[in-house]
N, C-alpha and C positions, 0 to 999 in steps of 0.2 A: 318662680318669682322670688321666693326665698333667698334662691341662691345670687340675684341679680340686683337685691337688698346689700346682702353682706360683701360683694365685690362693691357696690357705691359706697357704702361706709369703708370699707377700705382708701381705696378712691381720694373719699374728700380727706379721711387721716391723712395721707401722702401728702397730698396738695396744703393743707396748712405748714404740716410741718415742712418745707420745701418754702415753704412761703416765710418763714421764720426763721430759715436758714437765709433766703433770699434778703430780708431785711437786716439779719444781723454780717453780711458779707460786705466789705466794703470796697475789696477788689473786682473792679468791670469786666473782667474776662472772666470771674466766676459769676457773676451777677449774669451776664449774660448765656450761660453755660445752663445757670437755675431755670431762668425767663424762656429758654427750649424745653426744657423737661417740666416745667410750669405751664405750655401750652399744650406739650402733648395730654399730658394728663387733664388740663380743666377739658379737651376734646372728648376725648374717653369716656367722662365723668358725663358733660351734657350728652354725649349721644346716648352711651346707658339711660338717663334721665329720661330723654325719650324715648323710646324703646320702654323700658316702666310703664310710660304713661299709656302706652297704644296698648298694652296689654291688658291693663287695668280697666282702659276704654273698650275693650271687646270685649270682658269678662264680665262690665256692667251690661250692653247689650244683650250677652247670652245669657244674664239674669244672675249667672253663680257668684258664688261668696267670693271677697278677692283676696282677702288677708287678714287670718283668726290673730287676733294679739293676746297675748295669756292676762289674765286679770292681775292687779300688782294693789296689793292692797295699799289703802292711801295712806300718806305718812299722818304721825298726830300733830305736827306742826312744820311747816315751810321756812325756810331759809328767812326768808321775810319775816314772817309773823315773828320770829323769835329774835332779828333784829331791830322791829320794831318794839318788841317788849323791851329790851333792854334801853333802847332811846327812852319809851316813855318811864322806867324806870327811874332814869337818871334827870327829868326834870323834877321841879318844885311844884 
């Protein structure tokens, strides 16, 4: 399952950046050259996706664990909060 993780994250990498290529192309013969290899790959990616899910849906059935995530100790402050400190900083 692991390994069928890091092929989808691979995956979607591709498919943005192709996607960004696709937007910043203004030429229609490359644009349309992207928009093939932009299908193949969003294919790929959905069937991977399911196939993920049928596995995960049998391994809750058969009761076992589906996927151990290592513990990631929490940050002391979020993007947020410390955006927001700075706003409220700056009023009167």
């Amino acid at each position: 399952m692991k390994s069928i993780l890091g092929v989808l994250k691979k995956l979607r990498a591709k498919e943005r950046s192709l996607r960004e290529k696709w937007a910043a192309t203004g030429d229609a013969d490359k644009r349309g050259e992207l928009s093939g290899k932009l299908d193949v790959l969003r294919a790929q990616r959905l069937k991977g996706v399911a196939r993920l899910q049928e596995i995960r849906a049998d391994l809750r059935e058969q009761g076992r664990p589906q996927h151990t995530r290592t513990e990631v100790a929490p940050r002391s402050t979020t993007d947020q909060e410390r955006i927001g400190s700075q706003v409220r900083s700056d009023l009167p």
